[in-house]
N, CA, C and O atoms as a MOPAC input file, in Angstrom:
PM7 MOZYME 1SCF
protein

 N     16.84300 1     7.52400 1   -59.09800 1
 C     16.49500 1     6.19100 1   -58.66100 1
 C     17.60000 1     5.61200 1   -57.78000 1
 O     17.41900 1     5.03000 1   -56.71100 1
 N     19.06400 1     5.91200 1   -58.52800 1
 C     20.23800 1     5.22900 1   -57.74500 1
 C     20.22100 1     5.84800 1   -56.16100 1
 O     20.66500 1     5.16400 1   -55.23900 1
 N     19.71500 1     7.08900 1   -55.95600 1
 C     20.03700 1     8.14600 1   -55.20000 1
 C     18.91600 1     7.50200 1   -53.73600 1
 O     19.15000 1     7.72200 1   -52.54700 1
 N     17.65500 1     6.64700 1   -54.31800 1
 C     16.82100 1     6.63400 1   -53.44200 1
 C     17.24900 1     4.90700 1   -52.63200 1
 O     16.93900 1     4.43200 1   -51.53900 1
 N     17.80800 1     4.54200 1   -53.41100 1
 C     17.95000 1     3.18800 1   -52.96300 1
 C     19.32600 1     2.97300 1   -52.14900 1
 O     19.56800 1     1.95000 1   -51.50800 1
 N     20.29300 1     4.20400 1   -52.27400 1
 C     21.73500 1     4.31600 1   -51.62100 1
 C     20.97300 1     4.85300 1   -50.06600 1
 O     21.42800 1     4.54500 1   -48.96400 1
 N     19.60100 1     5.80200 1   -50.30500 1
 C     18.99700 1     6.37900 1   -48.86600 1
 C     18.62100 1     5.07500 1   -47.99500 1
 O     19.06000 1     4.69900 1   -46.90800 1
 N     17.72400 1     4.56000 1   -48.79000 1
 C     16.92800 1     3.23300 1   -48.04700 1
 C     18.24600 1     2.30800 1   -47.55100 1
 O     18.19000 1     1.67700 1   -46.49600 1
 N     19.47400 1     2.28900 1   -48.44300 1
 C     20.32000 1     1.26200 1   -47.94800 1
 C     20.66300 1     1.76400 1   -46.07400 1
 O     20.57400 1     1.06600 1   -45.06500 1
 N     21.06800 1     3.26100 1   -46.23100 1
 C     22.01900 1     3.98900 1   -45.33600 1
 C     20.77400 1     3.75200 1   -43.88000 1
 O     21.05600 1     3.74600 1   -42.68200 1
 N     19.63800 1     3.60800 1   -44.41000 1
 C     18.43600 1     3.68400 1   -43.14400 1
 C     18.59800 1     2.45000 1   -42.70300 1
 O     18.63700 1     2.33900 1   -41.47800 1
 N     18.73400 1     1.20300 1   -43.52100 1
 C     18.50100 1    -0.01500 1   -43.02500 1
 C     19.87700 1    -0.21500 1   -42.23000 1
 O     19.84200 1    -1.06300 1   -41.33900 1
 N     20.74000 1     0.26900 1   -42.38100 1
 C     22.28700 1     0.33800 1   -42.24000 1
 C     22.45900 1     0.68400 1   -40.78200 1
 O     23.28800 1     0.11200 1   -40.07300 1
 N     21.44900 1     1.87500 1   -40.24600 1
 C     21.71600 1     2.70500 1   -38.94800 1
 C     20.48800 1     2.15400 1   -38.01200 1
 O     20.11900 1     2.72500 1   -36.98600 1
 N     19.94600 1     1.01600 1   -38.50600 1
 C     18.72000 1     0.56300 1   -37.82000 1
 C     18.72000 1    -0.39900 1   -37.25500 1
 O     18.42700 1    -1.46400 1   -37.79800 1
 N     19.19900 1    -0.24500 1   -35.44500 1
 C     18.94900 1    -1.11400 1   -34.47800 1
 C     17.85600 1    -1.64000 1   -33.78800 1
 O     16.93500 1    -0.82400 1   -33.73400 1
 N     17.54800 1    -3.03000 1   -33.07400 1
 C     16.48100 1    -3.22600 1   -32.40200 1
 C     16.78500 1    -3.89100 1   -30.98500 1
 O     17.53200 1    -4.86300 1   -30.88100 1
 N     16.14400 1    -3.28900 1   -29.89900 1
 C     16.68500 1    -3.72800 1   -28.56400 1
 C     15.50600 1    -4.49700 1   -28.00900 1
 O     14.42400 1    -3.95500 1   -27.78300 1
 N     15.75200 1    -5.77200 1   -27.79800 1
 C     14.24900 1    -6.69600 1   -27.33700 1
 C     14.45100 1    -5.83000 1   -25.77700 1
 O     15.30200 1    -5.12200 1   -25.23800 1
 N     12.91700 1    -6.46400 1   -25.43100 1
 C     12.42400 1    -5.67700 1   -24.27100 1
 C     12.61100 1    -7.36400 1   -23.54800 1
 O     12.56100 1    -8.44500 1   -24.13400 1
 N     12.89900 1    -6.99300 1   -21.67800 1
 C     12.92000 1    -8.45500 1   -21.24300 1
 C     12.17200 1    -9.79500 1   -21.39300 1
 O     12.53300 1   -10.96700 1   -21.29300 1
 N     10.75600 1    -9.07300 1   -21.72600 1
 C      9.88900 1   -10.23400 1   -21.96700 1
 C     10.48500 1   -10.72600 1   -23.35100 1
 O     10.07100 1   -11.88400 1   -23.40300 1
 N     10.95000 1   -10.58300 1   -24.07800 1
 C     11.03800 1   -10.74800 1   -25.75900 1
 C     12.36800 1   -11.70900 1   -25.39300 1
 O     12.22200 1   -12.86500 1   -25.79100 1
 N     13.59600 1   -11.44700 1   -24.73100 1
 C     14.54200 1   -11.41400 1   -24.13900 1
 C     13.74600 1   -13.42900 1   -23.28700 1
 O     13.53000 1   -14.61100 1   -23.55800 1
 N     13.69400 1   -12.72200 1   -22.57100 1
 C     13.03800 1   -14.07900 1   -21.84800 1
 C     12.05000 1   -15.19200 1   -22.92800 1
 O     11.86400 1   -16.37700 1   -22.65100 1
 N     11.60700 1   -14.63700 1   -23.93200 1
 C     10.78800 1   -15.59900 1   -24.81500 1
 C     11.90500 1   -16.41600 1   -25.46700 1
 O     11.72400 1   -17.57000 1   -25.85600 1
 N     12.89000 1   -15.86500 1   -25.55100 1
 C     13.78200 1   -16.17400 1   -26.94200 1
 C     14.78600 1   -17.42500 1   -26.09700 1
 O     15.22800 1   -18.49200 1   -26.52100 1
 N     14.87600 1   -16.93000 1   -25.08600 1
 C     15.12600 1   -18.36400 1   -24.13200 1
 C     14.76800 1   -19.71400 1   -23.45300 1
 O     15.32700 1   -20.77600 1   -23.17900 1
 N     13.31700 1   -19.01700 1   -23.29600 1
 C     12.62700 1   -20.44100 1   -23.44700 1
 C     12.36700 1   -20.95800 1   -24.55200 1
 O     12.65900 1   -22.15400 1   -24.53300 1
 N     11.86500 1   -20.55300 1   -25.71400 1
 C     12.25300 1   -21.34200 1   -27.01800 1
 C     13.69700 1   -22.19400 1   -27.45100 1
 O     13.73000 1   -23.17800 1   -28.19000 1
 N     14.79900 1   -21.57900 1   -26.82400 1
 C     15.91300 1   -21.93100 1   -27.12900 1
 C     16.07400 1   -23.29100 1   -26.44800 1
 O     16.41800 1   -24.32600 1   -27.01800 1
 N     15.76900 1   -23.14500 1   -25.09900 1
 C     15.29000 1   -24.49200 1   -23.90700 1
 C     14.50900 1   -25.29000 1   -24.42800 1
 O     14.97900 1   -26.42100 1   -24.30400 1
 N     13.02300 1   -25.30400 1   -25.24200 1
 C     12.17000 1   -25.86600 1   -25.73100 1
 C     13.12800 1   -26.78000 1   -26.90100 1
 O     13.15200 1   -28.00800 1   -26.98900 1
 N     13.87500 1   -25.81400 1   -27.73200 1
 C     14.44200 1   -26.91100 1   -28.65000 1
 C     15.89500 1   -27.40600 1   -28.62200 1
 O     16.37200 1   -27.99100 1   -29.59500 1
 N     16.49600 1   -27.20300 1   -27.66300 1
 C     17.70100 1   -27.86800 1   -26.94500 1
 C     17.06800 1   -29.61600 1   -26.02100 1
 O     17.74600 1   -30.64300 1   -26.05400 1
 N     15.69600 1   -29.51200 1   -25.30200 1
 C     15.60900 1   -30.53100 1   -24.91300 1
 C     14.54600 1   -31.48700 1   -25.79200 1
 O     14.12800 1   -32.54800 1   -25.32900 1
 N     14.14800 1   -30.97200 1   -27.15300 1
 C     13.44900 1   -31.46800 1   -27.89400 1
 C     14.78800 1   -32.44800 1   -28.95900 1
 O     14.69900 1   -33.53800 1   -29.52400 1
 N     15.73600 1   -31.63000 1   -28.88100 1
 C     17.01300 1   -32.72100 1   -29.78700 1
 C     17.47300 1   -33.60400 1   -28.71300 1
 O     18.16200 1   -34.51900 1   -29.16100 1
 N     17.34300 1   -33.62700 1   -27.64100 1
 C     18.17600 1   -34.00400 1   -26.83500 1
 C     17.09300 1   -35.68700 1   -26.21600 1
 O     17.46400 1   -36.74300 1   -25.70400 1
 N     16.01400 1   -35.27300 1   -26.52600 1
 C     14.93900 1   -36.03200 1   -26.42400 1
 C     14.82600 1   -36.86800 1   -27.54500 1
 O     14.77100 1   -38.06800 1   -27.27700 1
 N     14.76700 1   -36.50100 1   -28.92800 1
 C     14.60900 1   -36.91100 1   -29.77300 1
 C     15.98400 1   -37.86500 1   -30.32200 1
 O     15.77800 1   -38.66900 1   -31.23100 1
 N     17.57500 1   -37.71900 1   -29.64900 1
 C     18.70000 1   -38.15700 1   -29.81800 1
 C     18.37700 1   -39.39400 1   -29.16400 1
 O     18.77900 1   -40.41400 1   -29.72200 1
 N     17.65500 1   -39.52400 1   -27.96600 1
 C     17.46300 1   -40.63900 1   -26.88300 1
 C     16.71900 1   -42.05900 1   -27.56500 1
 O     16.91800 1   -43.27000 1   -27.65900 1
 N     15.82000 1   -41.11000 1   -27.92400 1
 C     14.31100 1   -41.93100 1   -28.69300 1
 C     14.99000 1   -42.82500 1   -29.89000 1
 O     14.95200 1   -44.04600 1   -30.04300 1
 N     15.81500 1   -41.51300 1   -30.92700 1
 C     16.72200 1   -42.34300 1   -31.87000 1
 C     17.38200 1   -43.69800 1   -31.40100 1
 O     17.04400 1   -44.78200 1   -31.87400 1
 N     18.38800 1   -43.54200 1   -30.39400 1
 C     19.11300 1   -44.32500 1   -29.93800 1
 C     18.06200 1   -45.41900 1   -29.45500 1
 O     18.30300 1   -46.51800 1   -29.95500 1
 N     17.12700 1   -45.40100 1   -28.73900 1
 C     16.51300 1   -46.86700 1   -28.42600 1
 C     15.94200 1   -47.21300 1   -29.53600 1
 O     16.01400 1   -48.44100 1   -29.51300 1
 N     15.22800 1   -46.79400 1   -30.85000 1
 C     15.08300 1   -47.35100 1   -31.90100 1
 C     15.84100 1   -47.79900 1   -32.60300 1
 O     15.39000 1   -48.40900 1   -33.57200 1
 N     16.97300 1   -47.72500 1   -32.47500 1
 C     17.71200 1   -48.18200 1   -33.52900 1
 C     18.31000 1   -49.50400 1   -32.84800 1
 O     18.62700 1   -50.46600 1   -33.54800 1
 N     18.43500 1   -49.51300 1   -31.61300 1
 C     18.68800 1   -50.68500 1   -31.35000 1
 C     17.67100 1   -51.42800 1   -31.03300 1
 O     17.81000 1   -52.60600 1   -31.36100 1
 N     16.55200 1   -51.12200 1   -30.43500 1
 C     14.79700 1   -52.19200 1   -30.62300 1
 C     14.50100 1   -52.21300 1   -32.50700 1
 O     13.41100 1   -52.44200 1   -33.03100 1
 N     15.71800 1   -51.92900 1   -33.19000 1
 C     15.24100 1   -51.89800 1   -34.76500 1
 C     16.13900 1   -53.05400 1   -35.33900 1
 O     15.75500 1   -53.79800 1   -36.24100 1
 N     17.17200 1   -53.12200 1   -34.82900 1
 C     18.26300 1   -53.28700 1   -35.26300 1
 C     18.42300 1   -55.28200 1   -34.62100 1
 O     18.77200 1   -56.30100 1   -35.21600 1
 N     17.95000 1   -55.01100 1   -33.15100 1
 C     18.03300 1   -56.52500 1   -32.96900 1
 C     17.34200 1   -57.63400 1   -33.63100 1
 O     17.81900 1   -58.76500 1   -33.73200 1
 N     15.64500 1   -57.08800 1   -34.29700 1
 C     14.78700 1   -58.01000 1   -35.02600 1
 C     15.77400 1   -58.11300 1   -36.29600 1
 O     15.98100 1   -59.16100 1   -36.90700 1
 N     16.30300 1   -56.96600 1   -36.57400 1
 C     15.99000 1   -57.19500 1   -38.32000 1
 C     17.35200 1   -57.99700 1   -37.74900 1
 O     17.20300 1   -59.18400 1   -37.45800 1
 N     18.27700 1   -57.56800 1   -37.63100 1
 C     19.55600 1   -58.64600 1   -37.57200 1
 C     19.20600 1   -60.26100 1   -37.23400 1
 O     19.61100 1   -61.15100 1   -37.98200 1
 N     18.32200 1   -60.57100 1   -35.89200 1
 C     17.96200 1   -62.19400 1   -35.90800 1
 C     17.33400 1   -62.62400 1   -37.04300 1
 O     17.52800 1   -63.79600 1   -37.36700 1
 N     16.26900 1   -61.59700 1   -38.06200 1
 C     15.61400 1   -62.09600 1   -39.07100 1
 C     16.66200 1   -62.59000 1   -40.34600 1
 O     16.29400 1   -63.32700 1   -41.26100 1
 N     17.76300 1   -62.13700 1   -40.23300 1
 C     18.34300 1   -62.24100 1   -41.54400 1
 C     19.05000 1   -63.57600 1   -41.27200 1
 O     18.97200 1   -64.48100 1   -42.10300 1
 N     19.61600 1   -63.69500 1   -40.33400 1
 C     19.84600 1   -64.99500 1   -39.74900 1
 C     19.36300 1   -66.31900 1   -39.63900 1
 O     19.88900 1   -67.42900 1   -39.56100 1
 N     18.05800 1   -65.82100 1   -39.65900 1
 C     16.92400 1   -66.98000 1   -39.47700 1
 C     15.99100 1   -67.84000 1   -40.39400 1
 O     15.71500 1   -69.03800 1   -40.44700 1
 N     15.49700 1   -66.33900 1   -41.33300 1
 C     14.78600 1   -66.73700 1   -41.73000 1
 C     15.16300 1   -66.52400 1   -43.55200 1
 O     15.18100 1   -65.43000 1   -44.11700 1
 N     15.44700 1   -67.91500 1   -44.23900 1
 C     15.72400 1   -67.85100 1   -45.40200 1
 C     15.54400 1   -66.75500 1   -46.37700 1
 O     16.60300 1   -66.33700 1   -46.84600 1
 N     14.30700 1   -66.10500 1   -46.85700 1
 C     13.74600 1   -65.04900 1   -47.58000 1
 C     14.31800 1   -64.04500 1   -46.76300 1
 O     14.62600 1   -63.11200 1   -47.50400 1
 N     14.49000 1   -63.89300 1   -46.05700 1
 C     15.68600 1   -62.35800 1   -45.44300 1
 C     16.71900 1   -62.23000 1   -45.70600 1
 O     17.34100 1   -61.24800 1   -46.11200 1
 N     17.05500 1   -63.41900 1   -45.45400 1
 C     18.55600 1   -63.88600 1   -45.86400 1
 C     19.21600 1   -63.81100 1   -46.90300 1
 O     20.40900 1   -63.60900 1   -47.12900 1
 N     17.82000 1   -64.09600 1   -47.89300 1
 C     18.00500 1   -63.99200 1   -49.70400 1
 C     18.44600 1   -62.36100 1   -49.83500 1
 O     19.56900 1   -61.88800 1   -50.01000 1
 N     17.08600 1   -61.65200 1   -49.67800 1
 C     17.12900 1   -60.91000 1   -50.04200 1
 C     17.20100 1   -59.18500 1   -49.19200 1
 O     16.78900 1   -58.15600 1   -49.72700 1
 N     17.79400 1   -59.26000 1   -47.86100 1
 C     18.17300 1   -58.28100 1   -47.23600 1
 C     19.92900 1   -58.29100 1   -47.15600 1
 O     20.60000 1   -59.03300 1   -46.43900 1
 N     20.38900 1   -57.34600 1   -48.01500 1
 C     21.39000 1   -57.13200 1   -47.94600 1
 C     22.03100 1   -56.07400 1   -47.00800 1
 O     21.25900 1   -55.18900 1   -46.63800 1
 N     23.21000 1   -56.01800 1   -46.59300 1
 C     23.75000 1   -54.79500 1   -45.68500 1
 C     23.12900 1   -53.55000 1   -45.80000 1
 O     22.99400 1   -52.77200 1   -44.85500 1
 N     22.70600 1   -53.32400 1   -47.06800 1
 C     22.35100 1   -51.49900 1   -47.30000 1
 C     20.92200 1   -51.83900 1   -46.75600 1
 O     20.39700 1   -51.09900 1   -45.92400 1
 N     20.21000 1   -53.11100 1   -47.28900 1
 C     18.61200 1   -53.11500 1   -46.82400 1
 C     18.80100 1   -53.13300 1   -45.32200 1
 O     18.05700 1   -52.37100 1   -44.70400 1
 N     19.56100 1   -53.78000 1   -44.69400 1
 C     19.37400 1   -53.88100 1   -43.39700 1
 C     19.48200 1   -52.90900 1   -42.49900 1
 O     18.89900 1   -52.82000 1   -41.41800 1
 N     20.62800 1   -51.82000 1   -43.22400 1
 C     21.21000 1   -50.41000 1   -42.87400 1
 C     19.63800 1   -49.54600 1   -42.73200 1
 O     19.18400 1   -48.88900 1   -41.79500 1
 N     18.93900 1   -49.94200 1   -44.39300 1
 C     18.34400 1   -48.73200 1   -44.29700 1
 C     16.98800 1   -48.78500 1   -43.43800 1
 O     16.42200 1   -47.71700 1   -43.20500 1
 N     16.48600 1   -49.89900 1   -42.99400 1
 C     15.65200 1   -50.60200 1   -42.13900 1
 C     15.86400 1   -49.90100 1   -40.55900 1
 O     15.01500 1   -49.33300 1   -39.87200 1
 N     17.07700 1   -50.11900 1   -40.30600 1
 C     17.34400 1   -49.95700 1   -38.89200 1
 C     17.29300 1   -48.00200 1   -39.03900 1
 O     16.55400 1   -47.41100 1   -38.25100 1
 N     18.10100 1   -47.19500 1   -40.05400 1
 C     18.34700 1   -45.73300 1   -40.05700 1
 C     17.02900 1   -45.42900 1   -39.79900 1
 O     16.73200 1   -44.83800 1   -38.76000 1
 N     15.89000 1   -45.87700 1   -40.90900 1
 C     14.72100 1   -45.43200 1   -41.14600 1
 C     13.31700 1   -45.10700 1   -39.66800 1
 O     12.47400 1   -44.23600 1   -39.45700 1
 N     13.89000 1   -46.72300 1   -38.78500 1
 C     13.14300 1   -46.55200 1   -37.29700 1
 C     13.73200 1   -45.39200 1   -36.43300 1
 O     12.97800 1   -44.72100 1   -35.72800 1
 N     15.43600 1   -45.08900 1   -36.49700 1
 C     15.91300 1   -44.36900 1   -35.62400 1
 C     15.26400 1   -42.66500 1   -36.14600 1
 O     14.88800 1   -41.92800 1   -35.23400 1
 N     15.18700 1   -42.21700 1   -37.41900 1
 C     15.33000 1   -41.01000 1   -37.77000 1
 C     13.92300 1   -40.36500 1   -37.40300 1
 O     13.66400 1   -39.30300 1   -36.83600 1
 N     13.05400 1   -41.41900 1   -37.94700 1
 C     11.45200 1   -41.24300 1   -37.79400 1
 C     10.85400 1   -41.22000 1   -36.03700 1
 O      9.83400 1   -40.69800 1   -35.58900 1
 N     11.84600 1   -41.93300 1   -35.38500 1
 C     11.48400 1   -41.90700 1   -33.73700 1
 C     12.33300 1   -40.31500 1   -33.21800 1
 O     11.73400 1   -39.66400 1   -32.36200 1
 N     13.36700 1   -39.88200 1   -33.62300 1
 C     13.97500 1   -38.96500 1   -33.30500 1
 C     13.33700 1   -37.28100 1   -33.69800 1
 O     13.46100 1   -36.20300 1   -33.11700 1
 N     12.34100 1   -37.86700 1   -35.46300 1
 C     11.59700 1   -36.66800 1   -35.39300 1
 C     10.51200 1   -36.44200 1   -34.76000 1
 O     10.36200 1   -35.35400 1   -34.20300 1
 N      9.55200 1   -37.39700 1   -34.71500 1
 C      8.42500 1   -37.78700 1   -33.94700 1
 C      8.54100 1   -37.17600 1   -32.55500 1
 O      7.81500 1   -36.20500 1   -32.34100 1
 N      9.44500 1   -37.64700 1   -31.45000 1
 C     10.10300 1   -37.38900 1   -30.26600 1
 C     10.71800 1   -35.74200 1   -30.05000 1
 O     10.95300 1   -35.01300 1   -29.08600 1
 N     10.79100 1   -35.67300 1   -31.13100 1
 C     11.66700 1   -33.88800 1   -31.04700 1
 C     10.58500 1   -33.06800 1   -30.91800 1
 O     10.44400 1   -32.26700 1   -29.99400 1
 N      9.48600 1   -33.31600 1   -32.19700 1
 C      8.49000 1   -32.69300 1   -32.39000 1
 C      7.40000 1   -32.51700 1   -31.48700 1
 O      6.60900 1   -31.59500 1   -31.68500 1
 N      7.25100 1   -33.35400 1   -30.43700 1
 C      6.40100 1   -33.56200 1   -29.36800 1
 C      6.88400 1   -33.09100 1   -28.34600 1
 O      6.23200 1   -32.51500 1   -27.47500 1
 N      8.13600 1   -33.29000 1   -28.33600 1
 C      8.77700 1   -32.31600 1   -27.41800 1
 C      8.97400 1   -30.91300 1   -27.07700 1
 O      9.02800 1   -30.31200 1   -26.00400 1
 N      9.06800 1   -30.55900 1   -28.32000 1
 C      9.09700 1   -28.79300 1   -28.80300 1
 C      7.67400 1   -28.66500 1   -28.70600 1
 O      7.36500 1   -27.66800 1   -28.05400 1
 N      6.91900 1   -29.18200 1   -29.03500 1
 C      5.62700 1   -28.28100 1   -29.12700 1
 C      5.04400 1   -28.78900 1   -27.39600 1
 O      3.96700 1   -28.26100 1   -27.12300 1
 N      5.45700 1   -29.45200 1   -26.58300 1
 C      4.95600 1   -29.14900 1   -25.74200 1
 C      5.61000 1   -28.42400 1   -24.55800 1
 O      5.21000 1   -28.48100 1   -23.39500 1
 N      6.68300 1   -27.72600 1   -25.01400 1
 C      7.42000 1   -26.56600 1   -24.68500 1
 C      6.92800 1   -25.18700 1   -24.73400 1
 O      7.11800 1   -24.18700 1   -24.04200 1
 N      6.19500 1   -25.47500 1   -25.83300 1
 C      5.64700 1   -23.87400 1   -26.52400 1
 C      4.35300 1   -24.40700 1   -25.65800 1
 O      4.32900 1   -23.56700 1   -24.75900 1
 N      3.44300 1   -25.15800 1   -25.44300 1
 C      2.21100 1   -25.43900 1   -25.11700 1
 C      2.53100 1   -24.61700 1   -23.14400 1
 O      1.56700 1   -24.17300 1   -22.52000 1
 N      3.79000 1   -24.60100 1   -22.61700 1
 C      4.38600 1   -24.54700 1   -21.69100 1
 C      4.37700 1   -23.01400 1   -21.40600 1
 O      3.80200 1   -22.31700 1   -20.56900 1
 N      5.19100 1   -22.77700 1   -22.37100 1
 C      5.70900 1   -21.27600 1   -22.14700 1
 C      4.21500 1   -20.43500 1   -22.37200 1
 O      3.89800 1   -19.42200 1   -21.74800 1
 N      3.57800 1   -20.96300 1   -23.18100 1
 C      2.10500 1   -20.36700 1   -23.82300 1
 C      1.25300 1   -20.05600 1   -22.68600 1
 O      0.45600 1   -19.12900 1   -22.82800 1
 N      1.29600 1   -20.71500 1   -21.52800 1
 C      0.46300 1   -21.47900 1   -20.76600 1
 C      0.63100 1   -19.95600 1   -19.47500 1
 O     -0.15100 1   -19.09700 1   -19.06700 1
 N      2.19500 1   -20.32200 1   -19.19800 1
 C      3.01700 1   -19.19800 1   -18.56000 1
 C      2.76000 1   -18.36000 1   -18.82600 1
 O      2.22400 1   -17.67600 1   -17.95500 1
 N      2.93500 1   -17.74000 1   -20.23200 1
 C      2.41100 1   -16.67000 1   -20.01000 1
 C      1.23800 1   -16.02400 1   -20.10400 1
 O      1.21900 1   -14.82900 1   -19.80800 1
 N     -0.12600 1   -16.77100 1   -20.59100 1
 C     -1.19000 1   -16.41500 1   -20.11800 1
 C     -1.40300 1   -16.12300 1   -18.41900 1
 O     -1.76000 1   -15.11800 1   -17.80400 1
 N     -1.04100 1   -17.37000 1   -18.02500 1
 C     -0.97100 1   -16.88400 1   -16.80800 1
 C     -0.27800 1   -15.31500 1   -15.85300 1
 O     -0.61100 1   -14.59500 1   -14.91200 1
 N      0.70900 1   -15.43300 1   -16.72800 1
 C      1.35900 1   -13.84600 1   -16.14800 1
 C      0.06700 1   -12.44300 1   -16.79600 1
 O     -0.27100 1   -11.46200 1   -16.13500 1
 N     -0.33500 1   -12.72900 1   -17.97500 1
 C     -1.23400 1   -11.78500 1   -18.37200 1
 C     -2.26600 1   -12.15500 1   -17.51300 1
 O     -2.77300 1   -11.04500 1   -17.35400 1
 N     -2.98000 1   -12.95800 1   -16.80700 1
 C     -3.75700 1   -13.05600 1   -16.29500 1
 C     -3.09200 1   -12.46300 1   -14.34600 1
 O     -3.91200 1   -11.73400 1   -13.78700 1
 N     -2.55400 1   -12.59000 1   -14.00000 1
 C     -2.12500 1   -11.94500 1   -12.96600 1
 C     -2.14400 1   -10.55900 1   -12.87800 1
 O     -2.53300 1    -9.86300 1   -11.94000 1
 N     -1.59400 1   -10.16600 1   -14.16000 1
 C     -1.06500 1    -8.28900 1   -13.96800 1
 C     -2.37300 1    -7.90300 1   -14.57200 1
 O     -2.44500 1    -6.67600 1   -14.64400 1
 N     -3.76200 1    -8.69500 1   -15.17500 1
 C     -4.95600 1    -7.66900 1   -15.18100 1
 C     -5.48600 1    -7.72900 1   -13.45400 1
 O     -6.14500 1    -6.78300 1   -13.02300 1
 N     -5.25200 1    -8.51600 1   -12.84400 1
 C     -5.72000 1    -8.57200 1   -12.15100 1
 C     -5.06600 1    -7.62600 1   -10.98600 1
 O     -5.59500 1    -7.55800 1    -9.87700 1

């Protein structure tokens, strides 16, 4: 038993894989797809948190019952909560219409070389 599992180790051990260019080229546009999907989604964060951040701050100011009862952490977690949810939202739409992109591409290339 010990003898068969030291074999299987030594196989997995000597077992390389060389992407082919297309595979090579996929793995880069995915990489592009989710480099400008954070980078998108960092942006989105940032204007939510400050279109989040200016209400709730005049509200606490203003209006008595906020005032009571929104404290620093409520106000913290108010403003985190618009930025994180716009940053995933924004990432996610982003990436997938990357892949909707590359998808698109390369049908099209399969559709060229039958032709």
């Amino acid at each position: 038993m010990e003898n068969r599992s030291e074999m299987g180790n030594r196989r997995q051990q000597n077992l390389f894989v060389i992407a082919s260019p297309d595979e090579i080229a996929k793995i880069h546009r995915a990489e592009t797809s989710k480099q400008a999907g954070a980078i998108a989604g960092a942006k989105a964060a940032a204007v939510a948190a400050v279109a989040s951040a200016i209400p709730t701050v005049a509200a606490v100011r203003m209006f008595p019952w906020a005032k009571a009862n929104l404290n620093y952490t409520a106000q913290a977690l108010i403003i985190s909560s618009a930025s994180i949810a716009a940053f995933f939202i924004t990432a996610d739409k982003t990436i997938l219409q990357g892949a909707r992109r590359n998808t698109e591409a390369q049908l099209k290339k399969v559709q060229q070389d039958s032709k």
